[in-house]
Steps between C-alpha positions, in 0.01 A plus 500: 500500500619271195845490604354363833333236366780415252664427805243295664516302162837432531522374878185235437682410196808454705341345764379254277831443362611416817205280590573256157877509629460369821219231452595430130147456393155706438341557937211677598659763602685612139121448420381811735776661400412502101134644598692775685684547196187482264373767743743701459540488161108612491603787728778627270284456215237712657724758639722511146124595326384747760842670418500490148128608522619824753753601195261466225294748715767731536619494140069576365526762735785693407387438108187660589657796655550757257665852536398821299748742408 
């Protein structure tokens, strides 16, 4: 799901690229296109933590797990 919206991050930023190049100057439209990029940057955020926070779960669990011999 990151790598998705890595991607998503890319094209707006492209997009915007592309916006500056053909008007040569700030538009509304680059300026929808940074909120989608905030957003998305929020998103990745999120999804980066929820991750990390999955992992963290897995690694307590496994030092909780002991074996008797």
């Amino acid at each position: 799901m990151t790598q998705e919206l890595y991607k998503q991050k890319k094209s707006l930023e492209l997009s915007w690229e592309q916006e500056y190049n053909a008007s040569g100057r700030y538009t509304i439209n680059m300026v929808e296109i940074d909120e989608k990029i905030k957003s998305t940057i929020t998103q990745i955020k999120l999804a980066e933590t929820q991750e990390a926070d999955l992992r963290n779960k897995i690694e307590d669990a496994k030092a909780q797990v002991s074996v008797a011999t």
